[in-house]
C-alpha positions, -999 to 999 in steps of 0.1 A, spaced: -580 -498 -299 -540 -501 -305 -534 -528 -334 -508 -546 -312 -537 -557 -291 -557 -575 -318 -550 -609 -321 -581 -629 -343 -575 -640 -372 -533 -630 -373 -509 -649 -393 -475 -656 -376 -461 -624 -396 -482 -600 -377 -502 -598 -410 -541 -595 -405 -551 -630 -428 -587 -617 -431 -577 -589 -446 -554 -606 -467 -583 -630 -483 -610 -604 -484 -587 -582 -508 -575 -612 -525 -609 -620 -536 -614 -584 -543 -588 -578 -569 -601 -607 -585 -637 -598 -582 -628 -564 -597 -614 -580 -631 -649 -593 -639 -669 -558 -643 -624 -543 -656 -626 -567 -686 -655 -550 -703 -642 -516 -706 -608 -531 -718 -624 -550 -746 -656 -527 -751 -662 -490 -756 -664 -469 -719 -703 -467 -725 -709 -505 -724 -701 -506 -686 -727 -483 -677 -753 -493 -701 -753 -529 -716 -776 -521 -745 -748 -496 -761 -724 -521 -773 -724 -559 -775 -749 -587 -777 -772 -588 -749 -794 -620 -759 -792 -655 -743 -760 -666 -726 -741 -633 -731 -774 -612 -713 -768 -639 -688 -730 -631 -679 -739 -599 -679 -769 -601 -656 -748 -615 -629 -716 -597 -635 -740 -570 -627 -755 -584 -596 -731 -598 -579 -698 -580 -591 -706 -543 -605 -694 -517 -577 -695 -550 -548 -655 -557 -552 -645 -522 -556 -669 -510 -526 -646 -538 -504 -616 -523 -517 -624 -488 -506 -634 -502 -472 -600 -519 -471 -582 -491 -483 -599 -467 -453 -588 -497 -427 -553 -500 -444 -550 -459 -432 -555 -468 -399 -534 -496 -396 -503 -479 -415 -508 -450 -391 -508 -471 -360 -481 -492 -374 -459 -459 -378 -472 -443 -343 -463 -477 -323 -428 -476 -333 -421 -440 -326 -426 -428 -362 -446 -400 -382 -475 -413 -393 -486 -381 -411 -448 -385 -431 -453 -423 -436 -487 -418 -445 -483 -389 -470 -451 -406 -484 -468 -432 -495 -505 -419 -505 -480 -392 -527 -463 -424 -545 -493 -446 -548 -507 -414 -571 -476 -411 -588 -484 -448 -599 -520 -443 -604 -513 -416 -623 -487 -432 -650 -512 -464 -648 -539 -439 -657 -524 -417 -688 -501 -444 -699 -521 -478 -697 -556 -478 -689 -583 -448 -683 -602 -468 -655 -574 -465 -629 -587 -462 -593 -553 -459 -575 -549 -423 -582 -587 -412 -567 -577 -434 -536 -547 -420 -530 -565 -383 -536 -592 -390 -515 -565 -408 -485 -548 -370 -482 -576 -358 -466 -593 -391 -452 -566 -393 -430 -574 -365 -402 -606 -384 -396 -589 -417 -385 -591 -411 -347 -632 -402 -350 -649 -425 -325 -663 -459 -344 -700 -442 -344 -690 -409 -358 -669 -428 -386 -702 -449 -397 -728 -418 -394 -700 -397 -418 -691 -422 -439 -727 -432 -449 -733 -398 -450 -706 -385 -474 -717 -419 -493 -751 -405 -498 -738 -370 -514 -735 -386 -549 -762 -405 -549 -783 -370 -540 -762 -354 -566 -774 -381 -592 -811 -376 -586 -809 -342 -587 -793 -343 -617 -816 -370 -635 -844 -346 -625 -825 -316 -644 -824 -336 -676 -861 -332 -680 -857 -299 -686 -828 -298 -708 -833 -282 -740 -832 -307 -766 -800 -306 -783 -783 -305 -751 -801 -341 -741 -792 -355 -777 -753 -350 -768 -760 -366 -738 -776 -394 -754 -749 -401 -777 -723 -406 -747 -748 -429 -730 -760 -449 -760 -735 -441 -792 -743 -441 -826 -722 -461 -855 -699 -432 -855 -688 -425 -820 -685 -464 -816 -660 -467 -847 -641 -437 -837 -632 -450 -803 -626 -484 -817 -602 -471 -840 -583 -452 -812 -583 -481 -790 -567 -506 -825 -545 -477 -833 -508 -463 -824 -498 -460 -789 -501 -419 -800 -539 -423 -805 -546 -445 -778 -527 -422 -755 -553 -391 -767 -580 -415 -765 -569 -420 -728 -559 -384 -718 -594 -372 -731 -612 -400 -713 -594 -397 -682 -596 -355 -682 -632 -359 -680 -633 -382 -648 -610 -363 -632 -627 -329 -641 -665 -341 -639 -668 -374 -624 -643 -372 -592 -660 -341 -578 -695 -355 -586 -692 -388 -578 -659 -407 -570 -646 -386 -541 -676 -386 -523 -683 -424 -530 -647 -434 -524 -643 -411 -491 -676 -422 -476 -667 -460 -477 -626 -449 -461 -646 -437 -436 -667 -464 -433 -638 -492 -438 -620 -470 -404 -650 -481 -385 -653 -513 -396 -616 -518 -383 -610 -500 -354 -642 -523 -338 -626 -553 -353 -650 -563 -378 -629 -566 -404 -605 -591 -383 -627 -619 -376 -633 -602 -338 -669 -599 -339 -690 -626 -328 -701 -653 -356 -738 -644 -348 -732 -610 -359 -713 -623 -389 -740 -640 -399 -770 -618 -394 -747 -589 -415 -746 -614 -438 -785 -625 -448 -797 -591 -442 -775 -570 -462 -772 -592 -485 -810 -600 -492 -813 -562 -487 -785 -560 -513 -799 -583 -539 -834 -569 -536 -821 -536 -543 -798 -547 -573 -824 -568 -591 -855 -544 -589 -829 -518 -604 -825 -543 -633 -866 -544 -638 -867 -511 -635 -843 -502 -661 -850 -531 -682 -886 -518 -681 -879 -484 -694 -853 -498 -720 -819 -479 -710 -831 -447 -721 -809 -420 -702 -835 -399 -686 -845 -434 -663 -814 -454 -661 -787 -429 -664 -795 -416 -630 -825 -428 -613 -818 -469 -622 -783 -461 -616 -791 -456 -577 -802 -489 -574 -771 -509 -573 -755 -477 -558 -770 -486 -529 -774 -523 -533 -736 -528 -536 -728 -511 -504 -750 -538 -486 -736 -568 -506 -703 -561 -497 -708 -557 -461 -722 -593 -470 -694 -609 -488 -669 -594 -461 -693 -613 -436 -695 -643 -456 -657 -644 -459 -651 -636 -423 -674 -669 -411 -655 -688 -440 -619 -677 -424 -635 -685 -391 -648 -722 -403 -610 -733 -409 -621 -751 -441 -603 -752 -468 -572 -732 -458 -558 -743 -489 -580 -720 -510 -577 -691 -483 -535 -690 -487 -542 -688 -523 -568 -660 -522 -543 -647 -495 -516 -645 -516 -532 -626 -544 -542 -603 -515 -505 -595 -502 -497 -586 -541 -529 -563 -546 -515 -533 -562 -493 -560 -586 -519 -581 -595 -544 -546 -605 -513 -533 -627 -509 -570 -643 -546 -573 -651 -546 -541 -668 -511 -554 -691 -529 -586 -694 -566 -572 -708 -549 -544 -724 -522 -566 -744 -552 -589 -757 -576 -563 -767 -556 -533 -775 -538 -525 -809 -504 -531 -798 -511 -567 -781 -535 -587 -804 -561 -560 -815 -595 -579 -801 -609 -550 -793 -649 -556 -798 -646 -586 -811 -650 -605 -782 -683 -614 -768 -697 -611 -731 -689 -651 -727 -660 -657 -742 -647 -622 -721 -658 -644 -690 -636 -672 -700 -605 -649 -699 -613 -632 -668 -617 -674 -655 -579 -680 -669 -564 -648 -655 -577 -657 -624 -562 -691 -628 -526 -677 -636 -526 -650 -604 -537 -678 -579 -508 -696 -586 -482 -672 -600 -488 -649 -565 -487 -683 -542 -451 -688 -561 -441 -654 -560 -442 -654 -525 -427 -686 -514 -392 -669 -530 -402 -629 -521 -416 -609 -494 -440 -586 -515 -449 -582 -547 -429 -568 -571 -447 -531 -573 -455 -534 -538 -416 -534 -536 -412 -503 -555 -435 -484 -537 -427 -496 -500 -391 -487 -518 -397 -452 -528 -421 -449 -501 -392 -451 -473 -368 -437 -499 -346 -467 -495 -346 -501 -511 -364 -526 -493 -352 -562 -491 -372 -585 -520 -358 -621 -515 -371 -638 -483 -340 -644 -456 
């Protein structure tokens, strides 16, 4: 199925609108799990009991930061990213060009970007795994729409066996070996002061804060975890694009069946992973791994339910106003990511105003409520002067190796 020939859901800009919104209110989805590792030590996103108050309304935020946000945006955004390979390549093919060139040109600059986000900015980057995990992605684009599901689930599920088998291996670990483990799930005084410090010091320290941080991600967690989580839902996203899913194309009873199974599917799985680990109190050897699976699973089905529920809302014509605006933030992604990481990063970091872990769970939801606030309206007025965003600029710029027009004609 040729792109040319899909027409649901277009704007008049040959832009897909769907897939406009449904990133828009990704990006801003992701900010709400983003804002606790730029205000909190790395171990609080993993495990709430490290760091923080958990008790009344601040437990609360959490609890549904957790359930409906915590892997549910980013899943969408890998699913988008796997559709956006397909597209680009079609794009490129339709009018007579390489789409292997066009599609390693810019996969090769979006790490470039990743990677100075990464090391100079922010540890949590996820443009520089996408872009890794696009190089190979990318030969499996022209797999039939079965064969894309059945591998993508399938190369999903390798981490998730990874994690179990390694949850059963810490039963067996010899003891000091599990009490260094325990101190990067659950930190005492010491480890929590010393990253503190890094994070309210020079941009020097914060920088061998980061490198450290991000050394280990790339060196332990990416082959574990990230490429085969990241690659299985590109794979996944292909499918879910090529049959037109993604596009509004797919009838509304199937939009709306997708979207009370998976997601009571989803929030069944989610919440009985919160008993289960609230039951055994965080401790490592149950949450670390086995608890973790959970929402591993759980977030895959609720975002096959928001993308439904967004779909049907597209599909209603209500509210348009609201869609342009999410659509907006959509069409300036990769500048809105990079601004949310200058923004969190400038409030809680030593160089900006030094907040780090002193803000609560709450009052971190009222900022992520105001920076929402300011890219809603600062990406609708962007774009009623500019054709892209201003990074999206750069790298369509270096991308084509020639500078791209900005102002609209």
């Amino acid at each position: 199925m040729k792109i040319q020939n899909q027409e649901s859901l277009n704007s008049p800009s040959g832009r897909f609108a769907s897939l406009d919104v449904i990133r828009g209110i990704a990006i801003l989805g992701i900010l709400l799990m983003n804002i606790q590792s730029f205000s909190m030590i790395g171990q609080a996103y993993l495990n709430p009991m490290a760091y923080g108050d958990m008790t009344g309304l601040n437990k609360w935020v959490w609890i549904l930061s957790h359930i409906f946000a915590d892997q549910k945006f980013l899943s969408i955004f890998c699913i988008l990213f796997g559709a956006s390979i397909v597209m680009i390549a079609e794009k490129a093919e339709a009018r007579s060009r390489s789409s292997f060139r066009t599609h390693y040109s810019r996969n090769f600059w979006l790490l470039v970007i990743g990677l100075v986000h990464g090391y100079l900015f922010w540890y949590g980057d996820i443009l520089a795994p996408y872009a890794a995990c696009s190089l190979i992605i990318y030969f499996f684009r022209k797999l039939p729409i079965k064969a894309l599901i059945g591998l993508g689930i399938a190369t999903f599920s390798v981490s998730s066996f990874i994690h179990i088998a390694e949850g059963i291996a810490v039963f067996d670990l010899p003891a000091h070996i599990h009490e260094q483990m325990s101190n990067g799930w659950a930190p005492d005084q010491k480890v929590i002061d010393k990253n503190t410090s890094a994070w309210l010091g020079s941009f020097s320290e914060q920088l061998s804060q980061r490198t450290r941080t991000l050394k280990m991600m790339q060196t332990e967690l990416f082959p574990a975890f990230y490429v085969w989580r990241i690659s299985g839902l590109m794979l996944v996203g292909m499918a879910l694009f090529k049959s037109g899913f993604l596009l509004g194309q797919s009838s509304t009873k199937l939009y709306k069946r997708v979207f009370l199974v998976a997601g009571i599917i989803g929030l069944t799985l989610v919440i009985s992973g919160l008993i289960f680990n609230f039951h055994y109190n965080w401790q490592l050897k149950y949450s670390m791994f086995f608890g973790a699976e959970f929402n591993y699973w759980g977030s895959l089905c609720i975002a096959f339910a928001y993308i439904s529920g967004i779909v049907l809302w597209i599909k209603s014509d209500k509210s348009g106003w609201f869609r342009e605006r999410f659509a907006s933030v959509g069409r300036m992604a990769l500048s809105n990511y990079l601004l949310q990481t200058l923004i969190g990063t400038s409030i809680f970091y030593g160089l900006g105003l030094g907040l780090f872990g002193q803000v609560s769970r709450v009052g971190q939801f009222l900022i992520v409520l105001l920076i929402w606030s300011f890219q809603i309206i600062i990406s609708h007025i962007w774009l009623g002067h500019f054709q892209f965003g201003p990074v999206e600029w750069l790298w369509r710029s270096l991308t084509k190796m020639k500078v791209q027009p900005l102002l609209k004609p």
